[in-house]
C-alpha positions as CSV (number, residue, x, y, z in Angstrom):
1,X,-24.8,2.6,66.6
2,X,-22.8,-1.1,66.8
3,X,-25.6,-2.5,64.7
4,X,-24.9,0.1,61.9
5,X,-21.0,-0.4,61.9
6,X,-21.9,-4.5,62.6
7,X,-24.1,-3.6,59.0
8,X,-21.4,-1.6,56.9
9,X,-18.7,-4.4,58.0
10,X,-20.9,-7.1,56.4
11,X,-21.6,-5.0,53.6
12,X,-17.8,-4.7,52.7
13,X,-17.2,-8.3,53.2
14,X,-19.9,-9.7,50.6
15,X,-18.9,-6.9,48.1
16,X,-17.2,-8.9,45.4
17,X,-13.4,-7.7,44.7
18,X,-12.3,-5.9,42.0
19,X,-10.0,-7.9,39.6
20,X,-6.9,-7.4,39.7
21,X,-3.2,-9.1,39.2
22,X,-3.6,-10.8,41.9
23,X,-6.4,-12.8,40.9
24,X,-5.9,-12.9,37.3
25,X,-2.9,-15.6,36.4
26,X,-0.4,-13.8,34.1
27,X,-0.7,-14.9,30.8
28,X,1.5,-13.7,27.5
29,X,-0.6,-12.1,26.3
30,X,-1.3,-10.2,29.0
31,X,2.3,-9.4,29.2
32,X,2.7,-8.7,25.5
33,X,0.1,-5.9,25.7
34,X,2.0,-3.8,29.1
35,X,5.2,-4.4,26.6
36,X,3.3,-3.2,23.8
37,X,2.3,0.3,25.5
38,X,5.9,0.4,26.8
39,X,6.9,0.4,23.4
40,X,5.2,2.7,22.2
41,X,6.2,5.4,24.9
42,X,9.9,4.3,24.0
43,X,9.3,5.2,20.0
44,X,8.5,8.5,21.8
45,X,11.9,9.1,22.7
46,X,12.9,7.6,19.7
47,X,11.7,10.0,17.9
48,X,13.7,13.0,19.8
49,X,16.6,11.1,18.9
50,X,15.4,11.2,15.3
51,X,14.8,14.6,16.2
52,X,18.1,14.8,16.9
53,X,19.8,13.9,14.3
54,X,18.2,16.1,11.7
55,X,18.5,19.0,13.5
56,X,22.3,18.5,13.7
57,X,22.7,17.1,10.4
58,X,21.0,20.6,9.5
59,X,22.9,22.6,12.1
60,X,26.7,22.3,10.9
61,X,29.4,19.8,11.2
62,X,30.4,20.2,14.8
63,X,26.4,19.6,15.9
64,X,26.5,16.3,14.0
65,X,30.2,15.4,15.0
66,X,28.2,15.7,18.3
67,X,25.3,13.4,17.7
68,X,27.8,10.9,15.5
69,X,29.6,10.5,18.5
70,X,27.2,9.8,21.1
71,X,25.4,7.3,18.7
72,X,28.7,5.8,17.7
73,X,28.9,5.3,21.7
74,X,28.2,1.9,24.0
75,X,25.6,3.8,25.6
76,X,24.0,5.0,22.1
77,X,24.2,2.1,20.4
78,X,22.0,0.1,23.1
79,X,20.0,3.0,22.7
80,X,19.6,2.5,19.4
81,X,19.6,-1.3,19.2
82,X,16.5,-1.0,21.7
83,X,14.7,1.9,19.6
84,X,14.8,-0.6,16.5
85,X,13.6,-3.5,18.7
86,X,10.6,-1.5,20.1
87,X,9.8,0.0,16.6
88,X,10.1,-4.0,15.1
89,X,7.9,-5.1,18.6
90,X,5.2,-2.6,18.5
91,X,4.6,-2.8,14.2
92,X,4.4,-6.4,14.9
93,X,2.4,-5.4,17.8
94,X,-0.1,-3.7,15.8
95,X,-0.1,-6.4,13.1
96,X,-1.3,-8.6,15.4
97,X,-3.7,-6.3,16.3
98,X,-5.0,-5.9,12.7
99,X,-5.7,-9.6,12.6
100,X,-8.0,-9.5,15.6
101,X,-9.9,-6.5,13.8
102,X,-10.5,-8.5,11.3
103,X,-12.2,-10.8,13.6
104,X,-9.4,-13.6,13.5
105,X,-6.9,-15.1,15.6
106,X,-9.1,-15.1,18.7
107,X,-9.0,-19.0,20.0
108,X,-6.5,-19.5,23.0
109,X,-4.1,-21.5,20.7
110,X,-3.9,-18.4,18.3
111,X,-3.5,-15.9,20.7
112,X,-0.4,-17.7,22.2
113,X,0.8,-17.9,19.0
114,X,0.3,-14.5,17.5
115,X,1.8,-13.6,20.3
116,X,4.8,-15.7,20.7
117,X,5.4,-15.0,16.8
118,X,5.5,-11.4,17.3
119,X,7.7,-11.3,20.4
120,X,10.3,-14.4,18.6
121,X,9.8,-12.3,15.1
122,X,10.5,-8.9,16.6
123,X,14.0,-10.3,18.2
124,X,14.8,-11.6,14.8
125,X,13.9,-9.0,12.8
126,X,15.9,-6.5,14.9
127,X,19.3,-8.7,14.9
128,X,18.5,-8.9,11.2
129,X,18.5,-5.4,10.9
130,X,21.4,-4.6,12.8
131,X,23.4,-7.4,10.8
132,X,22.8,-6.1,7.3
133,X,23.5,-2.5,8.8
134,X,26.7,-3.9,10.2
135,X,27.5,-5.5,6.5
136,X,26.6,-2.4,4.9
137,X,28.5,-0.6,6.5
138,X,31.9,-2.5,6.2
139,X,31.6,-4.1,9.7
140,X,33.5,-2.1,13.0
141,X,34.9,1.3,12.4
């Protein structure tokens, strides 16, 4: 009976591991793609908000005096900032994406930098955003 459990114990030990984070180094690509599917569970909820706000824009006043006010809040605000920073990440996201369907963009050094120019270009594109809003809008109410 030893001999068998002796046998099963060396089995498991020369069994090769499964990989896993703590064998693979992080890399940023690796990180860009967990962001990416976080992203894209976040536009999810973005889109109750949008939701949202048609269904009180088509409900009365008070509804949308309702909605108006919690967006025109701290709180909603960061909500919305980061909606329109995960809807600017995860189209870049998918850009990048596009590239690598089309067979391209596949050596190390492009990797890290379709990666770094989506992460850099979704920041600027959302404070862009937000900054022409802000113009358009005749700056703080």
């Amino acid at each position: 009976m030893s001999d068998v459990k002796a046998d099963a114990a060396a089995a498991r030990r020369q069994r090769p591991l499964s990989p896993h984070l703590q064998i693979y180094r992080p890399m940023l690509t690796m990180t860009m793609s967990i962001v990416h599917r976080i992203t894209g569970g976040a536009l999810y909820v973005g889109t109750l908000l949008l939701a949202w706000w048609l269904i009180s824009a088509a409900s009365g006043p008070n509804a949308y005096a309702t909605f108006e006010a919690f967006i025109g809040s701290l709180l909603g605000r960061v909500i919305l900032f980061g909606y329109t920073w995960a809807l600017l990440h995860h189209m870049l996201g998918g850009i990048r994406h596009l590239i690598w369907d089309t067979l391209h963009g596949f050596q190390p050094a492009e990797r890290e930098w379709l990666t770094v120019a989506s992460l850099v270009g979704s920041i600027a594109l959302t404070l862009v955003v937000w900054v022409v809003g802000y113009i358009a809008l005749g700056g703080p109410r």
